[in-house]
C-alpha positions, 0 to 999 in steps of 0.5 A: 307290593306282591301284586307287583311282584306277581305282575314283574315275574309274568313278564319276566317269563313270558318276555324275553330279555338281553342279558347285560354282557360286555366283550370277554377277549377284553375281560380275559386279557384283563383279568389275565393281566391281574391274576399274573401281577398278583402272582409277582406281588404274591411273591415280592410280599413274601420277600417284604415280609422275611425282609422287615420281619412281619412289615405292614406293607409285605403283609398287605401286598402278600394278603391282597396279591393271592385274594385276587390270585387264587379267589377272586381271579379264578371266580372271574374266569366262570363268568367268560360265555362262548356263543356259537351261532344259532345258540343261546344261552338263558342265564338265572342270578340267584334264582331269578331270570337274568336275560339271555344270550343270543349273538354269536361270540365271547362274552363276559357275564356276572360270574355267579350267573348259571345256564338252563336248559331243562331239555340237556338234563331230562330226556324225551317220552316220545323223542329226544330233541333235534342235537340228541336224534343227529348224534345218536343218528351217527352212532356215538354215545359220547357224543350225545352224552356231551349234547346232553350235558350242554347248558345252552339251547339251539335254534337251529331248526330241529326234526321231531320224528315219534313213534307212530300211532295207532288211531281210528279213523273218522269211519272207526277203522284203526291206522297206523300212522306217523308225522314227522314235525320240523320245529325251532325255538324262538322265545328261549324264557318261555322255552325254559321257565313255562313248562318243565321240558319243551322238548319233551312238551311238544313230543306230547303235544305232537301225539295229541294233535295228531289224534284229534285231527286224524279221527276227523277224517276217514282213510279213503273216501269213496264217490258214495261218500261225502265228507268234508268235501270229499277229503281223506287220510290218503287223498288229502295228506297235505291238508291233512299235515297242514292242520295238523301244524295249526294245531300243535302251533297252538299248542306249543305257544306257551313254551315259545316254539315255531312248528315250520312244517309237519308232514305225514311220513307212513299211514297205513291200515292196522295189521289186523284189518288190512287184509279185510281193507285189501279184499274191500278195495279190490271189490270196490275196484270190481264194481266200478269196472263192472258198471263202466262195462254194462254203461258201455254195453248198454249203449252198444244193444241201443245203437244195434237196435236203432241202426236195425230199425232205421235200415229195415233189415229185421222187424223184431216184436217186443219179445224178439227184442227182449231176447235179442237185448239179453244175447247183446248183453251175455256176449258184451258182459260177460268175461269169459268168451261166448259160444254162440248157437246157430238157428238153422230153422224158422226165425220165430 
């Protein structure tokens, strides 16, 4: 009997369920209707019973009109839900999961049933869910003390945007980096009764995603280098994002969250090496320079000697070649300019 038991409460938190409503502008009219009629019973008991001095008829009338007028009536009205659209609201019986509303509209439920949402009580580590960022983005207090109070959970697709982090790269130098994660609920029991926040949950889960998938690639990547087809923090960022949603959706299944896209918003080198990082670019773009200059200039000494051979203008030894090829170079390398030397002598 208790595996059973165990068995039934694994489905109830991992499935989700409707929850059994019926039309609540019905229900109100209804209950509306009764609680004004036991009111005029209340009072026509009341004037039975003066009446007949103490008749079994006022006396019952009196006791049924005002149990359903002031108890049984106002207990009722508990039971009337509103659903806006994209909303939900998870509702628990006594302790156990009574199924969910998710259609837009006014429902009438088991009065003794309550909302949860464990987001609206607690807040966030890294960031508040999507309805506390848009309120507070605007600047009232009241208002997001209102969303924090709400029983019910949105599915509206909501924006993630936590601090941002400082990590080592694949090559160990420290970044700061930040993403920013658009995400929604889609499975609301799992969302309230698998894990404890899940807000909170993925804004952690977010961190740790974020550091296992930026150490594997490095900042820049130069030609020297090869790794992981040639694939960096800067070069690569949409890859980059693209792992990193895979990761974070694996993560977050369990409390039944869709991550639709992630992407990264600042990466930057740490303050304390970015000048370093800075010089070693500016280096790196030197010597590219530099090379591209001597391959050029190299061709050029090529070229003079060969159109030097094939009209016979000059017939130089090997020596006087040398010294010609290092002349060439000076003038075509150097990035200042060449004073040149005339020889009003012999040529040797």
């Amino acid at each position: 009997m208790s595996e059973k038991n165990e068995t039934k409460n694994k489905q109830i938190i991992h499935e989700e369920i409707k929850a059994r409503a019926s039309n609540g502008m019905v229900m109100l009219v209804i209950n509306s209707g009764l609680m004004i009629a036991g009111l005029i019973g209340f009072v026509f008991g009341i004037i039975i019973t003066e009446k007949t001095f103490g008749g079994a008829f006022g006396i019952f009338l009196l006791v049924i009109s005002s149990l359903y007028t002031f108890f049984i009536g106002p207990i009722l009205y508990a039971g009337l839900k509103v659903i806006k659209p994209n909303e939900a609201a998870v509702l628990t019986l006594f302790g156990k999961y009574y199924g969910t509303l998710r259609s837009e509209g006014f429902y009438f439920v088991n009065p003794f049933v309550v909302s949860l949402n464990p987001a609206a009580s607690k807040t966030t580590t890294g960031s508040l869910g999507a309805e506390m960022v848009q309120v507070s983005a605007a600047g009232n207090p009241q208002a997001a003390a209102a969303a924090l109070r709400n029983k019910k959970i949105s599915l509206k697709a909501m924006t993630l945007n936590n601090d941002k982090q400082k990590i080592n790269d694949q090559l160990g130098n420290p970044i700061v980096i930040g993403v920013v994660v658009i995400w929604r609920v889609i499975n609301t029991a799992k969302a309230v009764f698998s894990v404890d926040n899940y807000t909170e949950y993925l804004s952690i889960q977010c961190d740790a995603a974020l550091r296992n998938t930026v150490r594997l690639y490095p900042y820049d990547v130069s030609d020297s280098m090869n790794n992981d087809n040639g694939k960096s923090l800067r070069g690569s960022s949409i890859e980059v994002a693209e792992k990193i949603k895979e990761e974070l959706q694996s993560k977050v299944e369990l409390a039944g969250l869709e991550i639709i896209e992630a992407r990264i918003t600042h990466l930057a080198y740490a303050p304390e090496i970015a000048a370093a990082m800075l010089q070693r670019q500016q280096a790196s773009a030197i010597i590219d320079a530099r090379q591209m200059i001597v391959e050029g200039a190299v061709g050029m000494v090529e070229m003079a000697l060969e159109k030097l051979s094939e009209n016979n203008i000059v017939q130089l030894d090997e020596e006087r070649k040398a010294a010609m090829v290092s002349n060439l170079l000076v003038v075509l390398c150097s990035n200042k300019d060449t004073q040149p030397v005339v020889n009003s002598g012999s040529l040797y």
